[in-house]
C-alpha positions as CSV (number, residue, x, y, z in Angstrom):
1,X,2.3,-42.4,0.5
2,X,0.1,-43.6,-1.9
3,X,1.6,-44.6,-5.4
4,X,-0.8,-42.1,-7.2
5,X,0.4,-39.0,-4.9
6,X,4.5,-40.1,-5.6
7,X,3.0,-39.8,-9.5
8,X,1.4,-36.7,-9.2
9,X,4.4,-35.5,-7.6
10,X,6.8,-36.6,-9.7
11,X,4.7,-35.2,-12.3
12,X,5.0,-31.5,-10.9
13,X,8.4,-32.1,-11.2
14,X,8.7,-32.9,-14.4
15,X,6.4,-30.0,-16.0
16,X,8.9,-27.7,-13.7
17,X,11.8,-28.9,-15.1
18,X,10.4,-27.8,-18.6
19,X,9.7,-24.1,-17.2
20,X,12.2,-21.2,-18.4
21,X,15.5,-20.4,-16.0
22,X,16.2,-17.9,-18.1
23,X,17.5,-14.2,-15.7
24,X,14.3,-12.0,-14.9
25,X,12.3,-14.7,-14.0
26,X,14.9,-17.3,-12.2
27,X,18.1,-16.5,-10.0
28,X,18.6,-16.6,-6.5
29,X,15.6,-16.8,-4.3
30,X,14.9,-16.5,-0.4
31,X,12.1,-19.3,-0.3
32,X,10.9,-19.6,3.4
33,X,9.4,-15.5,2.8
34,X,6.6,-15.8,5.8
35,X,5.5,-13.4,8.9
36,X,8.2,-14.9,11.5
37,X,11.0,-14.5,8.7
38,X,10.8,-10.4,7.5
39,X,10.2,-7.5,9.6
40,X,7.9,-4.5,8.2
41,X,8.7,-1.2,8.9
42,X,9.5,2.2,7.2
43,X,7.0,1.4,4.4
44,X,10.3,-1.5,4.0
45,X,10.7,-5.4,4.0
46,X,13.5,-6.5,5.3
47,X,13.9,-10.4,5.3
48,X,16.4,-12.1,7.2
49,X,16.7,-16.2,7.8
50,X,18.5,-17.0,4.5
51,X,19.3,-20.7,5.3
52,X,16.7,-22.2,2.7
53,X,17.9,-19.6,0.1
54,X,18.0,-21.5,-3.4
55,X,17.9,-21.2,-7.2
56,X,14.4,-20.9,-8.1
57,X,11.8,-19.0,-10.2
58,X,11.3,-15.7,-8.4
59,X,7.4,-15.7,-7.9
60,X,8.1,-19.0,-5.6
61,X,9.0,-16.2,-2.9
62,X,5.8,-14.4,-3.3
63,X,3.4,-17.6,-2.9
64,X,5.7,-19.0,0.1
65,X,3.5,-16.6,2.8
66,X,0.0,-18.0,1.2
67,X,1.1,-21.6,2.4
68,X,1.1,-21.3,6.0
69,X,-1.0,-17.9,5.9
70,X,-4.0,-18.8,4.0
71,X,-4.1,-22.9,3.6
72,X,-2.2,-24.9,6.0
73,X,-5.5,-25.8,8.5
74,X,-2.5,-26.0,11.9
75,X,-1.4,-22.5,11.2
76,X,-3.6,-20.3,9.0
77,X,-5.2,-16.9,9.8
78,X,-8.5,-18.6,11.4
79,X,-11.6,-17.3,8.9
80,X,-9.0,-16.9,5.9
81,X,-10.6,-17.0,2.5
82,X,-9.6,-17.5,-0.5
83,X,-9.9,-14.1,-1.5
84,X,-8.4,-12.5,1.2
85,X,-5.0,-14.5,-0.2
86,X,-5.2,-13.4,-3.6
87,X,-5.8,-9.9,-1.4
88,X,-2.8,-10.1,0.0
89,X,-0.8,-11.8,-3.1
90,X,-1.8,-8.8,-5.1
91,X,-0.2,-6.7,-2.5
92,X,3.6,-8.7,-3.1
93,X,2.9,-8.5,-6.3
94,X,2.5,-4.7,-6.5
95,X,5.5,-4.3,-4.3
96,X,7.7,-6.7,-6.0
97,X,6.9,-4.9,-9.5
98,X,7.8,-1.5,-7.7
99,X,12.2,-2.5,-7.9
100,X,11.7,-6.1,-10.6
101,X,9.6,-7.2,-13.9
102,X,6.9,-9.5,-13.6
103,X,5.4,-11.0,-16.6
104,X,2.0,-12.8,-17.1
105,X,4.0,-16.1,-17.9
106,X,6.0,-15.5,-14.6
107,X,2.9,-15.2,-12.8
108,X,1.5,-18.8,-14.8
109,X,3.5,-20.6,-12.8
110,X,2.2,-19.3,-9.1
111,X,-0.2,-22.6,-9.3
112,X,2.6,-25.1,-9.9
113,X,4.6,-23.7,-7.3
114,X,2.3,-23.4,-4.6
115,X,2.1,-27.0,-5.4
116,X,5.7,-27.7,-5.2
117,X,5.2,-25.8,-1.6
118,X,2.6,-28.0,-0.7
119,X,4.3,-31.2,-1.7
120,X,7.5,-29.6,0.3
121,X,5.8,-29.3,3.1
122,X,3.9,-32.5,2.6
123,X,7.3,-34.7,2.4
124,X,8.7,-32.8,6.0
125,X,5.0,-33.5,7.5
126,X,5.0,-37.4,6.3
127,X,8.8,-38.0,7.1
128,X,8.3,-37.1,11.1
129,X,4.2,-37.3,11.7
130,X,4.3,-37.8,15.3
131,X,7.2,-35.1,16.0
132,X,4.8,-32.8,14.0
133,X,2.0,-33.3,16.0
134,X,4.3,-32.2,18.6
135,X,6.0,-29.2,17.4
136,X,2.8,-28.1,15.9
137,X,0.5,-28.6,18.9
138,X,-2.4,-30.2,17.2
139,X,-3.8,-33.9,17.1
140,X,-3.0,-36.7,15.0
141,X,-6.5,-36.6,13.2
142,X,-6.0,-33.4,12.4
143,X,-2.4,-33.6,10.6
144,X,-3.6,-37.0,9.1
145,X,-6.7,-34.7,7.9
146,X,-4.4,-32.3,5.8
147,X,-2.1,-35.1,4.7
148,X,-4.9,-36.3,3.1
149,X,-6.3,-33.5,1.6
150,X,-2.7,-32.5,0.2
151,X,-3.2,-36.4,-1.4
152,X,-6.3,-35.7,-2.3
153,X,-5.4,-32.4,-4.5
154,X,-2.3,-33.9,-5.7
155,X,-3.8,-37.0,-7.4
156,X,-6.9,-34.8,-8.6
157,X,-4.7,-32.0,-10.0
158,X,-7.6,-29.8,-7.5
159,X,-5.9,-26.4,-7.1
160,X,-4.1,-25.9,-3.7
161,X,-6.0,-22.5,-3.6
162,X,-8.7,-21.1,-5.7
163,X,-6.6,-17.8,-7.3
164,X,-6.3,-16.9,-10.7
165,X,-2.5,-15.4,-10.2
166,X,-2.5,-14.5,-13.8
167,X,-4.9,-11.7,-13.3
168,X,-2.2,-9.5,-11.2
């Protein structure tokens, strides 16, 4: 990993660390939410696969799904734009303020955590390449391409994906 990626990183980490944990906007969170981990029926979620539940900021479980949904090149929707993630974001974000409160500042820090989701997935991707290529059925070239784009945006400060989250 390149020195200026372990700064940028360290760096996300540090302007989390600053971020409110006050209750309403951090507490107990789920934080793997994506399609093989819910079941949608009855006009209800239900979510199940609790062993990466954590203390965290509560929007962190509503950008979890963009990651692998709408940006990871081995297992997004195929033709998945940008807009059709802040689509579907505005969608947990209309359901989630059905039963909680979500504030503007709440919804400031969607960026930073997609981010930390990105580096997250970064570290587990760099730790075990060739057993990723693997388990993910796609070529070397191909993981070593999105490895270095995650570089790439994290040394650049580039957004992971173009979405004004605010505007929810």
């Amino acid at each position: 990993m390149p020195d200026a990626a372990l700064d940028a990183i360290e760096a996300v980490f540090a302007r989390l660390r600053a971020q409110t944990t006050q209750p309403g906007a951090f507490g107990l969170i789920h934080s793997d939410i994506y399609a093989d981990n819910f079941f949608y029926g009855d006009g209800q979620v239900r979510l199940f696969d609790f062993d990466q539940a954590c203390y965290g900021w509560y929007v962190y479980d509503l950008i979890c799904p963009l990651y692998p949904h709408y940006i990871s090149p081995v297992a997004k929707i195929p033709g998945a734009t940008a807009a059709d993630a802040a689509a579907f974001f505005g969608h947990l974000v209309a359901g989630y303020r059905q039963t909680h409160v979500l504030t503007t500042e709440q919804l400031g820090l969607a960026d930073e955590l997609l981010r930390l989701k990105e580096i997250f997935v970064y570290l587990i991707l760099v730790e075990k390449f060739d057993q990723w290529v693997t388990t993910l059925g796609t070529s070397p070239e191909t993981l070593r391409g999105m490895l270095d784009t995650v570089e790439q945006r994290l040394i650049t400060g580039a957004p992971v994906l173009d979405v004004d989250f605010t505007r929810f």
